[in-house]
N, C-alpha and C positions, 0 to 999 in steps of 0.2 A: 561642204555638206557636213561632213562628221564634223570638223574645225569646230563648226558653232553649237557645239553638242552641247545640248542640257538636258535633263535626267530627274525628272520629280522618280523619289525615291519611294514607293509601296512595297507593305509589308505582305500585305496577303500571298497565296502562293494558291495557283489552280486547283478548287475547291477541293472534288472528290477522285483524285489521281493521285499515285505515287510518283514523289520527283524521282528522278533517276540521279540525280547530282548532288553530289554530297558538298557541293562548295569547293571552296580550296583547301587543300592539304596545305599542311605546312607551321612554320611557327604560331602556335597559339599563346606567345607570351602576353598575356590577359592580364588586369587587375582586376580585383573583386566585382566592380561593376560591370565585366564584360570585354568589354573597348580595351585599344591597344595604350598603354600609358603615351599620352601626350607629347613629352619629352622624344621619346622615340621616332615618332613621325617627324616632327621638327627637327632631327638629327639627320632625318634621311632625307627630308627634303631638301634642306642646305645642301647635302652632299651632289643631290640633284642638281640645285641649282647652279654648283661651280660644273659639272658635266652634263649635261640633258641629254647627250648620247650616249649614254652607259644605260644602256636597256637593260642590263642585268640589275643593277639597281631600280631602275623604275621596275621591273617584273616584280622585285623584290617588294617594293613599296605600296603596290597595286595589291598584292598577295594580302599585306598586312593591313589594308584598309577592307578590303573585300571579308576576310577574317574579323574583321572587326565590326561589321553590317554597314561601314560608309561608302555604300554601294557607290553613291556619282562621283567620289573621287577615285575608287580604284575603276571605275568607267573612264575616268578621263584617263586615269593614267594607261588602263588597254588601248585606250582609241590612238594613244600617241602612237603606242607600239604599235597597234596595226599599221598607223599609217609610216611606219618605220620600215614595216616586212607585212604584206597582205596573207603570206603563207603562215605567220606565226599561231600553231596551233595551240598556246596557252592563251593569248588575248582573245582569237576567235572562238573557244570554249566560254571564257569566263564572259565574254562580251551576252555571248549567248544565255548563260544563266543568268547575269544581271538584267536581260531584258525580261527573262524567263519570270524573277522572281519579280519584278515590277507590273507583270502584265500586259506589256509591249509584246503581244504574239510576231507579229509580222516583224520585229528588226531580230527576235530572237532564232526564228526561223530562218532572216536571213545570213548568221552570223553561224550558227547550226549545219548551215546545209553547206558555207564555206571549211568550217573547222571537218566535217562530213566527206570534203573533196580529198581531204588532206588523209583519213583513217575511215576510210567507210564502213568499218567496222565496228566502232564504238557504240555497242549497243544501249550505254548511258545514254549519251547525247541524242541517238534513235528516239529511245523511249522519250523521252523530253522533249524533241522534235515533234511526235505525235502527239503528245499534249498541245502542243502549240496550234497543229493543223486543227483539233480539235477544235480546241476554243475557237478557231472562226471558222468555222460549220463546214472545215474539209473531211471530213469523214470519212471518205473511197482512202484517199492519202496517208489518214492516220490509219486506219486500218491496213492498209499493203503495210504501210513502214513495222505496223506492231507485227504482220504476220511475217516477214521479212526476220525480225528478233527473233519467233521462236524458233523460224528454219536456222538462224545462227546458233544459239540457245534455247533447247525445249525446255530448259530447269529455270531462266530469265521470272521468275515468281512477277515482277514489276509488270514486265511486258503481259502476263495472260492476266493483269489484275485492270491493267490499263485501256487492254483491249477489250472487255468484258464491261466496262462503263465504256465505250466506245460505241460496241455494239448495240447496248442495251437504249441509247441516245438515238441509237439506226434506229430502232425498232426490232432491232433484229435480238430476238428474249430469249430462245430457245439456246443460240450460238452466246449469246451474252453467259448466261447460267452455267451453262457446259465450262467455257472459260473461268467464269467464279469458282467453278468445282476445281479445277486444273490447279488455278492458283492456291486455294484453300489446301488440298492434297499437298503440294510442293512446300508450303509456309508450315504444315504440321510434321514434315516431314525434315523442317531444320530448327526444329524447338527441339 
């Protein structure tokens, strides 16, 4: 199933939402254009190549492509490690935003709701998860999961920003607005 994974790569990101995921941390050694210098990946792939079980390097290498916007190859390189360690709560994260940011609702939700088992806490991946329910017209879902965020966090600015075009998709304009207002007070209040 995953094995024969391929990954048409889209830029767009779910229109009128805040993502909650900021990508990967980590080395942004960049050149002027962006993208990680060439030479480098080709150094770490070799290194790859003579160990393919050193997941720390593939982590490493995944980190640096994903960094670098070549989402289907640091996909491929999560998907190994998932299928390394199904608990690994770095590839189940980023597995999840790479689907996140291509548009794939339903593999990112279900890579989300695994990384989810592991911290259910993570109010990023939450809010990001709701977007997902969103986009395919779960709305009860995405709405528990955002109300869920602000019982964790009433300061979560993302969560009552996200909930509030959530609700306003319900129909629900009164609670939508209330919520814009929540969010606006909170966002002027860390300028």
């Amino acid at each position: 199933m995953l094995r024969n994974f391929t990954l048409s790569v889209l830029t767009a990101i779910c229109f009128s939402f805040y993502s909650c995921h900021s990508g990967q941390e980590g080395n942004k050694d960049t050149s002027s254009n962006g993208k990680q210098p060439d030479n480098e990946f080709s150094v770490l792939e070799k290194k790859l190549e003579q160990d393919s079980s050193n997941m720390e390097l593939r982590t490493m290498l995944a980190s640096r492509y994903y960094t670098a916007g070549e989402l289907s190859k640091a996909a491929f390189h999560y998907i190994k490690i998932y299928e390394s360690d199904h608990k690994n709560f770095v590839a189940l994260f980023n597995l999840g935003n790479i689907y996140y940011d291509s548009q794939q609702d339903d593999k990112a939700i279900e890579f989300y709701e695994k990384a989810l088992e592991i911290d259910s806490t993570n109010i990023n991946i939450r809010c990001d998860l709701a977007t997902c329910y969103s986009n395919i017209n779960k709305l009860k879902k995405a709405i528990q999961v955002l109300r869920g965020n602000i019982k964790m966090d009433a300061r979560h600015a993302k969560s009552h920003h996200n909930l509030a075009v959530i609700l306003k998709k319900n129909g629900d304009l009164k609670e939508a607005d209330e919520e814009m207002k929540i969010y606006e007070s909170i966002n002027s209040g860390t300028k």
